[in-house]
C-alpha positions as CSV (number, residue, x, y, z in Angstrom):
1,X,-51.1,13.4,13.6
2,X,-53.6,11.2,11.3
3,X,-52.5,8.1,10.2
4,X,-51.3,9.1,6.2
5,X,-49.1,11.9,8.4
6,X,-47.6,8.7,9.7
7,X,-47.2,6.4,7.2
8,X,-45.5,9.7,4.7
9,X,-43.6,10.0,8.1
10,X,-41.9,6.0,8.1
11,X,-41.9,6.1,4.4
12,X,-40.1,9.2,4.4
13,X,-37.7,7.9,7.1
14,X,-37.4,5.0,5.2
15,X,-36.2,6.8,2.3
16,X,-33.8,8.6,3.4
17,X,-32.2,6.1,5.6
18,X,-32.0,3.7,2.8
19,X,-30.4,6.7,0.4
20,X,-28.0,7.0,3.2
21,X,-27.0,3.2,3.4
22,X,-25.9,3.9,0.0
23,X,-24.5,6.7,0.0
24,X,-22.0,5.4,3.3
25,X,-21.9,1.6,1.0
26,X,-20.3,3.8,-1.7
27,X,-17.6,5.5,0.5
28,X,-16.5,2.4,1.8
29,X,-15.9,1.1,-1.1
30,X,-14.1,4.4,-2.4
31,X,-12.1,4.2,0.7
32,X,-11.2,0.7,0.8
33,X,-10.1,1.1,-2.7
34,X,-7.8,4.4,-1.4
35,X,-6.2,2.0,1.0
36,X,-5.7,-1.0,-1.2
37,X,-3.8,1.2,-3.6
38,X,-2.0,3.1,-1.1
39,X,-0.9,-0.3,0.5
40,X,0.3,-0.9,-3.0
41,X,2.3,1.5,-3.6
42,X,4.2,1.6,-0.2
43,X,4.7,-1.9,-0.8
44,X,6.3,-1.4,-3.8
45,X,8.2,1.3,-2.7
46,X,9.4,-0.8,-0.1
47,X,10.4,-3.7,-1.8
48,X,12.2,-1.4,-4.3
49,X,14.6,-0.1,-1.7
50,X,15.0,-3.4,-0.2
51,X,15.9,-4.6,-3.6
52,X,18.5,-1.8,-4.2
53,X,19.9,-2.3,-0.5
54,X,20.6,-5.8,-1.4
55,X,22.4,-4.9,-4.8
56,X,24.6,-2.1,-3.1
57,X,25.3,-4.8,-0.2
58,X,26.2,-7.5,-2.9
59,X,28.3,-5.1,-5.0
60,X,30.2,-3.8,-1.7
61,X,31.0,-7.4,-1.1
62,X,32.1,-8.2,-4.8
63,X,34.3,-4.7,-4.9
64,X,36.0,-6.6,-1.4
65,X,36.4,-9.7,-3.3
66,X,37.6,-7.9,-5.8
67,X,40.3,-6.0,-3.5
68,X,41.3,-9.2,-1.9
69,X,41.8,-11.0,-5.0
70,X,44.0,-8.2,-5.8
71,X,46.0,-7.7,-2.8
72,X,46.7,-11.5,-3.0
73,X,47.9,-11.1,-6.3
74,X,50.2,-8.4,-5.3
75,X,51.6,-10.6,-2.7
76,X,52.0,-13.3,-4.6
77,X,53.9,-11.2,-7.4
78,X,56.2,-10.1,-4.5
């Protein structure tokens, strides 16, 4: 191999490797945006179902209250 062979050889390799940098730079990034929203939206959907856990759970208690209230009424009437 002469010396140009060589230095079209390491600027060759150099070339590619750099395209390939990029090209795995630009993944990441695709894929770290990917996750971010996924994580997002499970998040969400989580706090949604905590939030409607905690309204069923606070209207089961009022309907109790509610039942109580009446049932003492009742007894009080009687």
């Amino acid at each position: 191999m002469s010396r140009w062979d060589i230095v079209l050889f390491a600027v060759a390799s150099y070339i590619a490797i750099m395209g390939l940098v990029r090209l795995m730079r630009v993944r990441r990034i695709r894929l770290e945006r990917q996750f971010q929203e996924e994580f997002r939206r499970q998040r969400e959907a989580v706090l949604k179902q905590q939030a409607e856990e905690e309204k069923k759970a606070r209207e089961l208690a009022e309907q109790k209250q509610f039942e109580e209230f009446i049932k003492q009424k009742h007894k009080e009437a009687a």
